[in-house]
C-alpha positions as CSV (number, residue, x, y, z in Angstrom):
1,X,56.3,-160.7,-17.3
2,X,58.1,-163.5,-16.3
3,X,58.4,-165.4,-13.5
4,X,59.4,-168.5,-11.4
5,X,63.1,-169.7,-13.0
6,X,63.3,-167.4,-15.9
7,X,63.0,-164.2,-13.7
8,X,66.3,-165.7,-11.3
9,X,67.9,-166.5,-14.9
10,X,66.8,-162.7,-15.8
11,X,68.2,-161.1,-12.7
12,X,71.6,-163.2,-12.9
13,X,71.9,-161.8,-16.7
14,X,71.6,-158.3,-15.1
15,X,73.8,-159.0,-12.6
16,X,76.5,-160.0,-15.0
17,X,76.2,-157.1,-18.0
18,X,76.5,-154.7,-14.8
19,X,79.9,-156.1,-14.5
20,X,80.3,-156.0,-18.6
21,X,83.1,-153.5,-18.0
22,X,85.4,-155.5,-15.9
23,X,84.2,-158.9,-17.6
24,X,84.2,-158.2,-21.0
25,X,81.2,-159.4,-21.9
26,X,77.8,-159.1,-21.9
27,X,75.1,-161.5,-22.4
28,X,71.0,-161.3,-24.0
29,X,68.2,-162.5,-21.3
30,X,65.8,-163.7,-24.2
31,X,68.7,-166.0,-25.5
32,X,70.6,-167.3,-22.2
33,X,67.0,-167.8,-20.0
34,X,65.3,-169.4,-22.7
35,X,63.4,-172.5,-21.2
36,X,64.3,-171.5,-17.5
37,X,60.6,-171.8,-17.0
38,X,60.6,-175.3,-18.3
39,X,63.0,-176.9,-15.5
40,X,61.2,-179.0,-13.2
41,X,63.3,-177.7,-10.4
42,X,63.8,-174.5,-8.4
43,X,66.6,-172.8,-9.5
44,X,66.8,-170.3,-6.7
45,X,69.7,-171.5,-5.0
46,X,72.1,-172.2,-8.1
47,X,71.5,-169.0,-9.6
48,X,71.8,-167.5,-6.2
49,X,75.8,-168.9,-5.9
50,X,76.3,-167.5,-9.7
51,X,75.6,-163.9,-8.2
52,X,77.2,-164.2,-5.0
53,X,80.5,-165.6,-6.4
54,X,80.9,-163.4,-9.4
55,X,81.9,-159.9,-9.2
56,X,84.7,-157.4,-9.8
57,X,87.1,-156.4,-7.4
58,X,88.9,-153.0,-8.7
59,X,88.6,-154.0,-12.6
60,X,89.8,-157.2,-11.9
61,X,87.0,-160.3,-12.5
62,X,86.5,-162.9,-9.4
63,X,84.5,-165.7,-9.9
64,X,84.3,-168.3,-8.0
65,X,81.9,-170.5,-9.5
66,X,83.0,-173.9,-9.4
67,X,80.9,-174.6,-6.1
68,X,77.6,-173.2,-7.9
69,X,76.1,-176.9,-9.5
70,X,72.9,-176.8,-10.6
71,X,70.1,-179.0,-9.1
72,X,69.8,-182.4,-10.9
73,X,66.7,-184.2,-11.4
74,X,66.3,-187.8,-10.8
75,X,64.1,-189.6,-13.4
76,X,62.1,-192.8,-12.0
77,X,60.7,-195.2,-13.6
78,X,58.8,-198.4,-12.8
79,X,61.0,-201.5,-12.8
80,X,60.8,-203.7,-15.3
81,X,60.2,-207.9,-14.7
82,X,63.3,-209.3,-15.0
83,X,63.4,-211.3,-18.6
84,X,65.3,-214.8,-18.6
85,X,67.0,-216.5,-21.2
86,X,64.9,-219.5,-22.8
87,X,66.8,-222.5,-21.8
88,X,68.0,-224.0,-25.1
């Protein structure tokens, strides 16, 4: 069963093939949420916006997405010594 990232991916998928008749589309979970549990960061919140700002109002599609960016992760690594120029 899954869990953690790929179970929000999972229940954003369902959320959009519900609203496959007014969108026009539908999408497959295994496909789209493959390697949701191998971000290193919680995705609750992003996917979270993608739910709240898509939907249907009377056949017609709304979404509002543009506002929904997904976490970013910083990479760190240990500075380097600074490497001069041999004076010539």
């Amino acid at each position: 069963m899954p869990t953690g990232n790929e179970q929000l991916c999972r229940d954003y998928v369902d959320h959009m093939n519900e609203l496959e008749p007014c969108l026009g589309l539908s999408y497959d979970a295994a496909n789209f949420c493959m390697g949701a549990d191998d971000q290193p960061v919680d995705l609750t919140s992003f996917y979270a916006c993608l739910v709240s700002n898509t939907s249907c109002e009377g056949g017609t599609p709304t979404m509002t997405v543009d506002g929904c960016a997904p976490p970013v992760v910083t990479q760190v690594t240990p500075s380097a010594e600074p490497v001069s120029d041999p004076v010539r």
